[in-house]
Jmol script that loads the backbone (N, CA, C; Angstrom):
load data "model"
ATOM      1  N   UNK A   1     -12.715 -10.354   0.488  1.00  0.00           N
ATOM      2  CA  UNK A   1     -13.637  -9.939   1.522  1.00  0.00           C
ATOM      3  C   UNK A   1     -12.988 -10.243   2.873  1.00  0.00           C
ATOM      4  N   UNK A   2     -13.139  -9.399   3.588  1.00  0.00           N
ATOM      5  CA  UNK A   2     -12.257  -9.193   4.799  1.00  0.00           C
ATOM      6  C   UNK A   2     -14.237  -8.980   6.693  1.00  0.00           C
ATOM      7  N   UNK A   3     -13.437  -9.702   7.232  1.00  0.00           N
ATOM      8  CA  UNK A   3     -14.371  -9.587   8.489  1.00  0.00           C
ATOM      9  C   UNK A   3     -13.651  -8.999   9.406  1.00  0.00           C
ATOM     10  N   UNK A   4     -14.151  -7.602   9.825  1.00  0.00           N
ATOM     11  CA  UNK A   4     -13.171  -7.052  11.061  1.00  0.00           C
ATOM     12  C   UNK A   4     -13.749  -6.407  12.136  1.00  0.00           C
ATOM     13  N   UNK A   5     -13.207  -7.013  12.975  1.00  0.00           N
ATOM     14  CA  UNK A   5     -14.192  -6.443  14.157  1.00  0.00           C
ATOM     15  C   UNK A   5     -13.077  -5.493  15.193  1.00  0.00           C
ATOM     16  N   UNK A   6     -13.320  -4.795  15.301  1.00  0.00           N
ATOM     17  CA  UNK A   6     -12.971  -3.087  15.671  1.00  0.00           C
ATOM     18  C   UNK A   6     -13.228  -2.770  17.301  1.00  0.00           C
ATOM     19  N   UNK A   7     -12.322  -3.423  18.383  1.00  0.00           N
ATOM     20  CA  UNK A   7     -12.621  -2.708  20.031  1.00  0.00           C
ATOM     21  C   UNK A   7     -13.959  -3.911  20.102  1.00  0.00           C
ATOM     22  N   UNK A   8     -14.612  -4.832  19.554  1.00  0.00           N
ATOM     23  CA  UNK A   8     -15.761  -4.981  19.441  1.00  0.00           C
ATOM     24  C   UNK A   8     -16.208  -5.745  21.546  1.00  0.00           C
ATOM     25  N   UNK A   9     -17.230  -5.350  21.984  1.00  0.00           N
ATOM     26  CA  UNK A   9     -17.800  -5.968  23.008  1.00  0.00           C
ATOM     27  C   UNK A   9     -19.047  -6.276  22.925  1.00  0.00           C
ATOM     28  N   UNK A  10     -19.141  -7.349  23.649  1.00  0.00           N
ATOM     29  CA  UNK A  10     -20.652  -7.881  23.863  1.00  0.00           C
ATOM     30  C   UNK A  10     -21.236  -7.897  25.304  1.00  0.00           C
ATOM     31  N   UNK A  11     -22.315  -8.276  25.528  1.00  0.00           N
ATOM     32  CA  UNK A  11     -22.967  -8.046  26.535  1.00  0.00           C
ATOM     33  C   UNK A  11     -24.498  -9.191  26.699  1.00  0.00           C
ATOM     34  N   UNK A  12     -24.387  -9.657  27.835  1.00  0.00           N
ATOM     35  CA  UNK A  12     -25.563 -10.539  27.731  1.00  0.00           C
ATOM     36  C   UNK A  12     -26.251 -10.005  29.622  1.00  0.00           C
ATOM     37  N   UNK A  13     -27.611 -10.282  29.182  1.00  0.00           N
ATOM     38  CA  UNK A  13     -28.299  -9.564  30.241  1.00  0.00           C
ATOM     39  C   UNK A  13     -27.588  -8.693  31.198  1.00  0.00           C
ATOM     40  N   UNK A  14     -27.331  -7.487  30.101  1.00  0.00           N
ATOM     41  CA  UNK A  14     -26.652  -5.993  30.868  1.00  0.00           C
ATOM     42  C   UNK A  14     -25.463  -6.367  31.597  1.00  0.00           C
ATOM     43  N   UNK A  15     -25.158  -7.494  30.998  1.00  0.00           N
ATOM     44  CA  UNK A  15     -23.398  -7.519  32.179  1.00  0.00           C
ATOM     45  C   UNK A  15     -22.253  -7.967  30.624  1.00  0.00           C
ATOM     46  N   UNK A  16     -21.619  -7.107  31.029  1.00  0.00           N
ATOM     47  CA  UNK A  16     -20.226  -7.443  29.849  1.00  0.00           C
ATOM     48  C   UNK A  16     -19.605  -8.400  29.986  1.00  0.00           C
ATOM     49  N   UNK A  17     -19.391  -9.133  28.965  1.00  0.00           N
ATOM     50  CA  UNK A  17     -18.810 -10.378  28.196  1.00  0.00           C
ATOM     51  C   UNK A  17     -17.808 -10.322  28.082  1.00  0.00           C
ATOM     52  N   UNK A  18     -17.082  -9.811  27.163  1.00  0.00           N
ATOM     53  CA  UNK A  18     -16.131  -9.004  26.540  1.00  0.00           C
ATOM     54  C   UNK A  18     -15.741  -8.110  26.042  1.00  0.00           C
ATOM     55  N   UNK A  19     -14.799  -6.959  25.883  1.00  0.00           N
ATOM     56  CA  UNK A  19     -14.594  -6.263  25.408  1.00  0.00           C
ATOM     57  C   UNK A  19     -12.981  -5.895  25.075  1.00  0.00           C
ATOM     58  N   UNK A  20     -13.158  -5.001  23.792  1.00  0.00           N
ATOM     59  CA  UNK A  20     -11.741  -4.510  23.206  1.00  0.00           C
ATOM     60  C   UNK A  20     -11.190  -5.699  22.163  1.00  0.00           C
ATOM     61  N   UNK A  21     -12.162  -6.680  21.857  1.00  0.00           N
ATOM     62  CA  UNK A  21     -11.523  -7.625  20.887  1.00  0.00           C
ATOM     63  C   UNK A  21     -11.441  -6.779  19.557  1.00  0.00           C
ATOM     64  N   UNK A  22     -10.181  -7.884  19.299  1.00  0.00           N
ATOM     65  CA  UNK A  22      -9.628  -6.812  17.744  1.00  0.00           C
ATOM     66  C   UNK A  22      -9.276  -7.965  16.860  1.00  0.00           C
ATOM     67  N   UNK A  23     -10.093  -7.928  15.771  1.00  0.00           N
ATOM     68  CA  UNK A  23      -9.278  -9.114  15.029  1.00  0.00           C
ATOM     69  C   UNK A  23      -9.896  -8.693  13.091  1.00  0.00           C
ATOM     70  N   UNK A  24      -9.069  -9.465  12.388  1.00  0.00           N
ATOM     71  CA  UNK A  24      -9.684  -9.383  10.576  1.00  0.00           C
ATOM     72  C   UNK A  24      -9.243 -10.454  10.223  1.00  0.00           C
ATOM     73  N   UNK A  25     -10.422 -11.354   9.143  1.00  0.00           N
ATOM     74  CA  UNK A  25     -10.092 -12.477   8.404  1.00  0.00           C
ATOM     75  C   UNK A  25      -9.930 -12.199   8.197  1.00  0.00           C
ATOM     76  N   UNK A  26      -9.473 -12.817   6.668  1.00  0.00           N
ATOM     77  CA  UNK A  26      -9.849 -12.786   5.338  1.00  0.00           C
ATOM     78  C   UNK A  26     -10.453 -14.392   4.455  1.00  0.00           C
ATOM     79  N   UNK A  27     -10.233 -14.084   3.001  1.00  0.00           N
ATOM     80  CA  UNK A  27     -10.668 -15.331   2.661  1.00  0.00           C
ATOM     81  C   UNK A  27     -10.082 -16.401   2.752  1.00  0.00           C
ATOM     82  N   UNK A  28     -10.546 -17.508   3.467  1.00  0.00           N
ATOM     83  CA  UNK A  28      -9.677 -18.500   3.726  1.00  0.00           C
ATOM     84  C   UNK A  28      -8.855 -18.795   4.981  1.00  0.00           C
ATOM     85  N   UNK A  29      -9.010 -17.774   5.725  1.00  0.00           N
ATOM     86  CA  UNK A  29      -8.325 -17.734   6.994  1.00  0.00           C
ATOM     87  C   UNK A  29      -9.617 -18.051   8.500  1.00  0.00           C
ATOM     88  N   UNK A  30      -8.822 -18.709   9.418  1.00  0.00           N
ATOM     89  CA  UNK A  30      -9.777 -19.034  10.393  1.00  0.00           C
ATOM     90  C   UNK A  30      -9.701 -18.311  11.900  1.00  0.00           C
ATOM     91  N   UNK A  31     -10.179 -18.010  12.669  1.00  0.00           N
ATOM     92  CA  UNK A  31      -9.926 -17.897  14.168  1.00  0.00           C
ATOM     93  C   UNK A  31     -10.604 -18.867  14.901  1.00  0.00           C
ATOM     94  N   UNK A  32      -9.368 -19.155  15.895  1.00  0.00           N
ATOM     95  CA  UNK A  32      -9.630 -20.200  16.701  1.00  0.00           C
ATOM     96  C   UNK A  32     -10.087 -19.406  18.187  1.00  0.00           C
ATOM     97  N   UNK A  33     -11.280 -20.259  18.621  1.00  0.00           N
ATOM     98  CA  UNK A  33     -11.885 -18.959  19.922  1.00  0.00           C
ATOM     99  C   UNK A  33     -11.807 -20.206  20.990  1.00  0.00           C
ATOM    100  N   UNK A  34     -10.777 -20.075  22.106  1.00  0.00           N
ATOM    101  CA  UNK A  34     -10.435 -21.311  23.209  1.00  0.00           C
ATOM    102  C   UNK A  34     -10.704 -19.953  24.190  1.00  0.00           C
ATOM    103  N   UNK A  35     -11.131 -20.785  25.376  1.00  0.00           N
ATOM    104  CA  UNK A  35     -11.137 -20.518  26.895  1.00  0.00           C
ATOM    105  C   UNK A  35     -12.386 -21.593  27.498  1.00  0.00           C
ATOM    106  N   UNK A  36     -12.792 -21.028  29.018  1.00  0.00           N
ATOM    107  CA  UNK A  36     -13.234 -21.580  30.037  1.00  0.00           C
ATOM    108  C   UNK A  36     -14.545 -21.038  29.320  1.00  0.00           C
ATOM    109  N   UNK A  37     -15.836 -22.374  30.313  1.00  0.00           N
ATOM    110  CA  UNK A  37     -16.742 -21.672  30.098  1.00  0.00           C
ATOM    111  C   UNK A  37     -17.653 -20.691  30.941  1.00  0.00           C
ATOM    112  N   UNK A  38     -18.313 -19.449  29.994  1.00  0.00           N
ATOM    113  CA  UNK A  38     -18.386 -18.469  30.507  1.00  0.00           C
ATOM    114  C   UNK A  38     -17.355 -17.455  30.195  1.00  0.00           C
ATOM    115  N   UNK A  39     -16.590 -17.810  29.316  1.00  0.00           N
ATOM    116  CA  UNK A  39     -15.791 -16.901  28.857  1.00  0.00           C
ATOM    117  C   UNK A  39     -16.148 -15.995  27.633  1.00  0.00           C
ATOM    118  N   UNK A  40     -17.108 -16.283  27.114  1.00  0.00           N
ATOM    119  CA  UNK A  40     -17.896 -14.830  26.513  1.00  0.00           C
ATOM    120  C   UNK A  40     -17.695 -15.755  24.589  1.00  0.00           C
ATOM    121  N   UNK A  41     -17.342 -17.426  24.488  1.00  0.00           N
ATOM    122  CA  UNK A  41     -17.087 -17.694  23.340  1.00  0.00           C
ATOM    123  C   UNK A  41     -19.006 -17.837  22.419  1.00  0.00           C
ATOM    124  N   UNK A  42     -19.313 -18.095  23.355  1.00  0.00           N
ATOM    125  CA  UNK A  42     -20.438 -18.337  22.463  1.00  0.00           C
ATOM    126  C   UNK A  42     -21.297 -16.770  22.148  1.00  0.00           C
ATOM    127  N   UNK A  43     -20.780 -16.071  23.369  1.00  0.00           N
ATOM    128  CA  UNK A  43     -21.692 -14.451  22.946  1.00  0.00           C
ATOM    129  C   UNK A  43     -20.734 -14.359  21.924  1.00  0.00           C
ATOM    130  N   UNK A  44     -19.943 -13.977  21.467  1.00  0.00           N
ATOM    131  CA  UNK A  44     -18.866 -13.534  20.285  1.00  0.00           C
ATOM    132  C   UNK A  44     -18.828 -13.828  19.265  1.00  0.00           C
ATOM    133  N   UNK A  45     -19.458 -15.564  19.595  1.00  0.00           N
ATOM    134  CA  UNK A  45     -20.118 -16.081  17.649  1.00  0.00           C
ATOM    135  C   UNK A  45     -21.570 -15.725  17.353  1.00  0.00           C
ATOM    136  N   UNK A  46     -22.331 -15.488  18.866  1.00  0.00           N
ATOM    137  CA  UNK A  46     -23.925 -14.612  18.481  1.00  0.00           C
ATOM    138  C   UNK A  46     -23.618 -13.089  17.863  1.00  0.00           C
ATOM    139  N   UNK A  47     -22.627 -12.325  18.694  1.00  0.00           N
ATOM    140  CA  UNK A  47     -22.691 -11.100  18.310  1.00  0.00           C
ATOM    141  C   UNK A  47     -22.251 -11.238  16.689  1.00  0.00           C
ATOM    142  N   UNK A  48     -21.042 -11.833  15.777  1.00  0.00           N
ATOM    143  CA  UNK A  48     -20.727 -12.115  14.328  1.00  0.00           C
ATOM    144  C   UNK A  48     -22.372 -12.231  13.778  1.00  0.00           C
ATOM    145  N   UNK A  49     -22.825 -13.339  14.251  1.00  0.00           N
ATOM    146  CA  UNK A  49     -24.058 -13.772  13.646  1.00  0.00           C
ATOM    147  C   UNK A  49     -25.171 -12.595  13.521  1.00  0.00           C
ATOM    148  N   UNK A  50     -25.124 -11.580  14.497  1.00  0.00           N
ATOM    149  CA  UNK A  50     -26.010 -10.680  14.586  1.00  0.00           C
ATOM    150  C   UNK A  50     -27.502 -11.486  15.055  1.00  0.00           C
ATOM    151  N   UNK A  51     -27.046 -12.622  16.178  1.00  0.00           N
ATOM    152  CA  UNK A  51     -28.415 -12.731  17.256  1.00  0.00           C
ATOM    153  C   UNK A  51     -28.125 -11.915  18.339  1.00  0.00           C
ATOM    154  N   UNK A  52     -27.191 -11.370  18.611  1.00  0.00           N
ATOM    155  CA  UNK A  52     -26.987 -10.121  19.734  1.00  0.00           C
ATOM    156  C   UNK A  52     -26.419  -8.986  19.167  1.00  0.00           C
ATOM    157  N   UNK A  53     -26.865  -7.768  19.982  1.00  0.00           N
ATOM    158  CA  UNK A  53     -26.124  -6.363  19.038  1.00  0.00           C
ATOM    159  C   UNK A  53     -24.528  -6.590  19.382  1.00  0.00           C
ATOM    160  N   UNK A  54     -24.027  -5.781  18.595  1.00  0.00           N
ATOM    161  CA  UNK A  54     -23.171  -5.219  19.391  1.00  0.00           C
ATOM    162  C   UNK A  54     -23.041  -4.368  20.492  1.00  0.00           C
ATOM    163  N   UNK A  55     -22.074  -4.285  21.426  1.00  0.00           N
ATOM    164  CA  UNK A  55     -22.341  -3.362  22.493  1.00  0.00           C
ATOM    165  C   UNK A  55     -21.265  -2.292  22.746  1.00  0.00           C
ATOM    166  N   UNK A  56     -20.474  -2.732  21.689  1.00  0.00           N
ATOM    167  CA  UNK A  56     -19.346  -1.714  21.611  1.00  0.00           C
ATOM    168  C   UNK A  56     -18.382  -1.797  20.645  1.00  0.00           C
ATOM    169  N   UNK A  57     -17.569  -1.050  20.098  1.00  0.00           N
ATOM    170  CA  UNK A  57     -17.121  -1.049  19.062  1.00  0.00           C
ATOM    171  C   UNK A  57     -17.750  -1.340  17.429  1.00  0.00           C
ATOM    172  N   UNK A  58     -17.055  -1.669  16.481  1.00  0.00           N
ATOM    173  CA  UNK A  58     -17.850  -2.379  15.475  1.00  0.00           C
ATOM    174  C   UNK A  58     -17.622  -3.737  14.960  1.00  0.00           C
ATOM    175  N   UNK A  59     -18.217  -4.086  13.572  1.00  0.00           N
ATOM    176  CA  UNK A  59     -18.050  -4.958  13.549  1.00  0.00           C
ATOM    177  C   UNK A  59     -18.414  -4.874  11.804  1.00  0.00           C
ATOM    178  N   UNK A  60     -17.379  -5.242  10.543  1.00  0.00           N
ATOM    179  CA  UNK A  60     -17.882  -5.045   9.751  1.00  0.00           C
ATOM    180  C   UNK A  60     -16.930  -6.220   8.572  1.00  0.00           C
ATOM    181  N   UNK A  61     -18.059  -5.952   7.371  1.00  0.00           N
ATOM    182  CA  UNK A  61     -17.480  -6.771   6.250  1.00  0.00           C
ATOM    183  C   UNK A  61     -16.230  -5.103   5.395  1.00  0.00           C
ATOM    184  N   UNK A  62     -15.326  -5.779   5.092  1.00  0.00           N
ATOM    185  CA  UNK A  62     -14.617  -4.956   4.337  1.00  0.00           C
ATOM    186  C   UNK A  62     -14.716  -5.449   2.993  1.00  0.00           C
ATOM    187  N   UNK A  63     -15.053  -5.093   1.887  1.00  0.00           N
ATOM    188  CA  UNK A  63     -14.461  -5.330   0.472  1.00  0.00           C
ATOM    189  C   UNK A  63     -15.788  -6.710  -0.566  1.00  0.00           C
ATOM    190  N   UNK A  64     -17.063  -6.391   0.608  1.00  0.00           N
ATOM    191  CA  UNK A  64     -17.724  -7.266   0.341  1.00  0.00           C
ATOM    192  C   UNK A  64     -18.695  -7.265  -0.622  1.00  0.00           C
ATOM    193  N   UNK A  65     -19.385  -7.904  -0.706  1.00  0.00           N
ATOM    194  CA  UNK A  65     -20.362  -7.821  -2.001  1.00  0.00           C
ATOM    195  C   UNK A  65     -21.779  -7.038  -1.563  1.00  0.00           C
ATOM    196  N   UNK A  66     -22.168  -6.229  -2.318  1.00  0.00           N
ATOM    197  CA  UNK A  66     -23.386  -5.164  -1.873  1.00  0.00           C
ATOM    198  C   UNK A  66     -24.416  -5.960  -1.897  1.00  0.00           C
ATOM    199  N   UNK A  67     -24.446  -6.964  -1.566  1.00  0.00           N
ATOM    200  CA  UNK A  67     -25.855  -8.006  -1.510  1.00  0.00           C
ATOM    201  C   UNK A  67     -25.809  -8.069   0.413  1.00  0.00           C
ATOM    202  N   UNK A  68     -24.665  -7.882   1.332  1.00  0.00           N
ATOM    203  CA  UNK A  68     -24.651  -7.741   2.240  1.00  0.00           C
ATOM    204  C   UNK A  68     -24.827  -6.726   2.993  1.00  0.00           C
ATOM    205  N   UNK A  69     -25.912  -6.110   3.259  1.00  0.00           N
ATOM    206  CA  UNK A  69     -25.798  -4.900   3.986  1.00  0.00           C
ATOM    207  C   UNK A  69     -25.218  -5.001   5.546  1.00  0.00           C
ATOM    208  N   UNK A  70     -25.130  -6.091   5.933  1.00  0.00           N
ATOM    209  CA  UNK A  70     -24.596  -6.306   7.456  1.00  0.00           C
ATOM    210  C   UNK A  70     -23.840  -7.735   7.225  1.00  0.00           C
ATOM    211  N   UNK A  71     -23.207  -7.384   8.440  1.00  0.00           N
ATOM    212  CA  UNK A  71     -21.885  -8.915   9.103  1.00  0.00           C
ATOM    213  C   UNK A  71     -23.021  -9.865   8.910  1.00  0.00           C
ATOM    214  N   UNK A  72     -24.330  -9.359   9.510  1.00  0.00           N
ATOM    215  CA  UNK A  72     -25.178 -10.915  10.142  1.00  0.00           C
ATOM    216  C   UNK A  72     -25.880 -11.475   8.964  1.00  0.00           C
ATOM    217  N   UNK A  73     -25.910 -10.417   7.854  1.00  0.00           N
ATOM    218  CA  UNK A  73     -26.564 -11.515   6.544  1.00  0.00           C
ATOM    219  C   UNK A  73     -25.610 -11.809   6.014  1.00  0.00           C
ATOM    220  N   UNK A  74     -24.694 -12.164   5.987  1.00  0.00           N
ATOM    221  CA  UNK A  74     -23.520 -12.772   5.236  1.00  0.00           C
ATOM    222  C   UNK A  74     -22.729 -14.112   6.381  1.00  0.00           C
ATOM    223  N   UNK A  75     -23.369 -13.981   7.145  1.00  0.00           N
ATOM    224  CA  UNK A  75     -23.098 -14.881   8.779  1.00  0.00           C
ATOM    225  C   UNK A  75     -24.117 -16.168   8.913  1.00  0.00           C
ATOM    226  N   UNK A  76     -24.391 -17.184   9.346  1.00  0.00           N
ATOM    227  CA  UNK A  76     -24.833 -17.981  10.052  1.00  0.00           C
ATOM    228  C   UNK A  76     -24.131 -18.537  11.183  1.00  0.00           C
ATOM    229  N   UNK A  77     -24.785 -18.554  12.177  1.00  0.00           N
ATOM    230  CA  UNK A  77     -24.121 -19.557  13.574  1.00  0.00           C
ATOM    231  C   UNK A  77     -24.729 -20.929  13.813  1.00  0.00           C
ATOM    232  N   UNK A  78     -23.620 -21.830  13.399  1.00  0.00           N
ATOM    233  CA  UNK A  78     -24.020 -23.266  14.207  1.00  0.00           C
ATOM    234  C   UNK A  78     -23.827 -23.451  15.484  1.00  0.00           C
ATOM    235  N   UNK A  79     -24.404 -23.326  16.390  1.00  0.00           N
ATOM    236  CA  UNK A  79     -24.187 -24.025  17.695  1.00  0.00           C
ATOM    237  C   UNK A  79     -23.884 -25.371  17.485  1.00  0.00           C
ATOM    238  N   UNK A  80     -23.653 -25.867  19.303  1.00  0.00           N
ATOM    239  CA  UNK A  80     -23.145 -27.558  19.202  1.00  0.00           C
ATOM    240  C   UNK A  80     -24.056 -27.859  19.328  1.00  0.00           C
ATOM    241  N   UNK A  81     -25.413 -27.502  20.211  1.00  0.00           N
ATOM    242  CA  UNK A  81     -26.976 -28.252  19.855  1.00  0.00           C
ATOM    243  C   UNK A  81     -27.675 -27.949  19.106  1.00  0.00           C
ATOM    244  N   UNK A  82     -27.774 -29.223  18.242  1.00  0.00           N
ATOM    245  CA  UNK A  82     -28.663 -29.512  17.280  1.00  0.00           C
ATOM    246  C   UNK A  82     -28.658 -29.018  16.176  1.00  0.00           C
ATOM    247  N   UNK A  83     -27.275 -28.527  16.387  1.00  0.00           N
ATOM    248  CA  UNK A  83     -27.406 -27.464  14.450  1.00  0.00           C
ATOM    249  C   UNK A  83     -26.159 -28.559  14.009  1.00  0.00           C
ATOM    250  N   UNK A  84     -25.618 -29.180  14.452  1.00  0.00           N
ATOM    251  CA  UNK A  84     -24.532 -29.636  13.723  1.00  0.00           C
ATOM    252  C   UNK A  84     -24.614 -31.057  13.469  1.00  0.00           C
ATOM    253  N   UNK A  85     -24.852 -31.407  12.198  1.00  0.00           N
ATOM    254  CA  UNK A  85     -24.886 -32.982  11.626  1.00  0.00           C
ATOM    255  C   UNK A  85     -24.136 -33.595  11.991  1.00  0.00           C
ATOM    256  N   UNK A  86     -23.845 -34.988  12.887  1.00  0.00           N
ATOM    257  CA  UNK A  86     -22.831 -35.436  13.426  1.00  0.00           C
ATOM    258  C   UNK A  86     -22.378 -36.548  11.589  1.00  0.00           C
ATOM    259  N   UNK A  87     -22.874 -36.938  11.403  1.00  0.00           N
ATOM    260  CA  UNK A  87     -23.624 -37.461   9.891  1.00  0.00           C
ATOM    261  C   UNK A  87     -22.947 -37.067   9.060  1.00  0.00           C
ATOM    262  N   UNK A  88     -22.573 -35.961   8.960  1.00  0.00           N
ATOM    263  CA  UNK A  88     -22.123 -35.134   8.113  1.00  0.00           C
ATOM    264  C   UNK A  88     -21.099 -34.401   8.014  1.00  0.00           C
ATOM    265  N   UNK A  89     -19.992 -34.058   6.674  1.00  0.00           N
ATOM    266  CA  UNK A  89     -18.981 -33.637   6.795  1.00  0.00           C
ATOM    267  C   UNK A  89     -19.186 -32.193   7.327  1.00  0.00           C
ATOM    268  N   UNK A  90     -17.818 -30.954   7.566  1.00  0.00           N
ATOM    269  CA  UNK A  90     -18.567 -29.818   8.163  1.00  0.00           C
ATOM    270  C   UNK A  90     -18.814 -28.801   6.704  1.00  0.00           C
ATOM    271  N   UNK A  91     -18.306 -29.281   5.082  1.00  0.00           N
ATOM    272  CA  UNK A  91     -18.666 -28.693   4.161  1.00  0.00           C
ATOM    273  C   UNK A  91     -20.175 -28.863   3.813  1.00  0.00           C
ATOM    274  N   UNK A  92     -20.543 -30.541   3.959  1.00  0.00           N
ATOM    275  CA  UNK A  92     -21.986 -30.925   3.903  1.00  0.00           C
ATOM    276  C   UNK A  92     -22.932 -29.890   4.564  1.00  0.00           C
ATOM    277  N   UNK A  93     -21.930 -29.797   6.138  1.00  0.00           N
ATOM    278  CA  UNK A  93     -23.193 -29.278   7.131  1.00  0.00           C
ATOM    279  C   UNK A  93     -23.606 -27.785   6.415  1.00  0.00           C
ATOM    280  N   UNK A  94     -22.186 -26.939   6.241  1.00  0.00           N
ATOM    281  CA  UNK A  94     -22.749 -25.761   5.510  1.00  0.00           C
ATOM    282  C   UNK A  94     -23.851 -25.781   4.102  1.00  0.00           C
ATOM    283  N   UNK A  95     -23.006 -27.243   3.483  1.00  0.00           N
ATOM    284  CA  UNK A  95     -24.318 -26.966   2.187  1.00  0.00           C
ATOM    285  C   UNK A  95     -25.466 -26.716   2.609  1.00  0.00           C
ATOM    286  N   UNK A  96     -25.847 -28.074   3.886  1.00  0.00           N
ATOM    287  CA  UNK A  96     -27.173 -28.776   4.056  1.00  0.00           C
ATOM    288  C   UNK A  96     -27.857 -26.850   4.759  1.00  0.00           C
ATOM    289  N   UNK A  97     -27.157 -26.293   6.255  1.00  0.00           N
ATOM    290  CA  UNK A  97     -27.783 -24.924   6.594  1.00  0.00           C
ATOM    291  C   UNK A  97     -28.074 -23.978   5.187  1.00  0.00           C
ATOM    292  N   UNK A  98     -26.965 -23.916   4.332  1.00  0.00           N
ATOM    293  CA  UNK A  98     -27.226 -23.055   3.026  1.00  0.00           C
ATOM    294  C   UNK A  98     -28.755 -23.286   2.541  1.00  0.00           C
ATOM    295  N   UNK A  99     -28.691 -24.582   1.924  1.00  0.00           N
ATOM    296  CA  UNK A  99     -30.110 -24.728   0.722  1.00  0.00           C
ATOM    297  C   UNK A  99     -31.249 -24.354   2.263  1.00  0.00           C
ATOM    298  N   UNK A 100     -30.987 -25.409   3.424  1.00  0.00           N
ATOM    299  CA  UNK A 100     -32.446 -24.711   4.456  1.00  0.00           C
ATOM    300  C   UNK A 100     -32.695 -23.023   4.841  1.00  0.00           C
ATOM    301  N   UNK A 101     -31.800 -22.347   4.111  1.00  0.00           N
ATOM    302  CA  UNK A 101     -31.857 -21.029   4.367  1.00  0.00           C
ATOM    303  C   UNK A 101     -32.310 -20.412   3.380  1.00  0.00           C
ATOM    304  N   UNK A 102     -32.073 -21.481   2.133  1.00  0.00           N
ATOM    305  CA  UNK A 102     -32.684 -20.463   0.698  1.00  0.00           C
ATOM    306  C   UNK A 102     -31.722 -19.526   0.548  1.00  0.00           C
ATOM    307  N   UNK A 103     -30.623 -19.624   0.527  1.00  0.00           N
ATOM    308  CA  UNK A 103     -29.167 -18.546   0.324  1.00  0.00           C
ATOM    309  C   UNK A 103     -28.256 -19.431  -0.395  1.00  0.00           C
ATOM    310  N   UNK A 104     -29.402 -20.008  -1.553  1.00  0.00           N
ATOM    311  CA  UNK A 104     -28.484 -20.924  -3.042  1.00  0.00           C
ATOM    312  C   UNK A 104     -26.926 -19.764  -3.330  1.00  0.00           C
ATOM    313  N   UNK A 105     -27.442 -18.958  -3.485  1.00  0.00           N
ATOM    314  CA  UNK A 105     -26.257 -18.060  -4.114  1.00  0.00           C
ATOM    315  C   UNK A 105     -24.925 -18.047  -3.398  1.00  0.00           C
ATOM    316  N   UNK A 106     -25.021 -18.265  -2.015  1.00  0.00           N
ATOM    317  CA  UNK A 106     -23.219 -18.520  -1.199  1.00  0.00           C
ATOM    318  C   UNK A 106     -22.949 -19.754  -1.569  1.00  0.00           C
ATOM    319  N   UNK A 107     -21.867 -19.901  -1.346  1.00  0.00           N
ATOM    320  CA  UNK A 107     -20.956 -20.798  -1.456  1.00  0.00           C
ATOM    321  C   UNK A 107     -20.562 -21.359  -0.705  1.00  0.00           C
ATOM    322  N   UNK A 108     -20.548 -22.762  -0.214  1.00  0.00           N
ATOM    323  CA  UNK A 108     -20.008 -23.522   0.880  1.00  0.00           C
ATOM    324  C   UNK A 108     -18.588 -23.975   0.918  1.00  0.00           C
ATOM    325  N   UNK A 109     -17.817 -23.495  -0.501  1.00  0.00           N
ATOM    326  CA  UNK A 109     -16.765 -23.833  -0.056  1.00  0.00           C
ATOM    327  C   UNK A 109     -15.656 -23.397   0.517  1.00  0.00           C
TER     328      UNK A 109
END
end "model"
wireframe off; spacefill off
backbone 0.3
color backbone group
């Protein structure tokens, strides 16, 4: 299963964020998202998550399992407030969001 996002831009109250990002996991592979803030990192993990649309380009699962009809049900976003167990390892943290989501069936590892 492959995540690829295609020209993708975002947009937060009608002013552009970013645009023309191009990138594809795959399984097991990570992207690292650095800059200043206000640099459009946190719209870019809302837009994956599907708490914001997209505003341009796409954004899709390749090769995935038909239980996903979109990026954003196969997605969760932790923010740094209050979603992230300091307590806790960051495999824990996914278990612990998994079972509170009732999405037994993914896999945290």
């Amino acid at each position: 299963m492959r995540l690829i996002a295609e020209n993708l831009g975002g947009e937060r109250g009608g002013e552009t964020i970013f645009s023309g990002l191009n990138f594809a996991l795959g399984k097991g592979q990570a992207l690292i998202v650095t800059g200043p803030n206000g640099a459009g990192k946190s719209t870019l993990l809302r837009v994956v998550a599907g708490l914001l649309p997209v505003a341009a380009g796409r954004l899709l699962i390749q090769g995935g399992a038909e239980d996903f009809p979109s990026v954003a049900s196969a997605c969760h976003y932790l923010g740094h407030q209050n979603a992230m167990k300091t307590a806790l390892s960051v495999a824990e943290n996914l278990r612990f969001w998994r079972d509170f989501s009732g999405a037994d069936f993914l896999s945290a590892e």
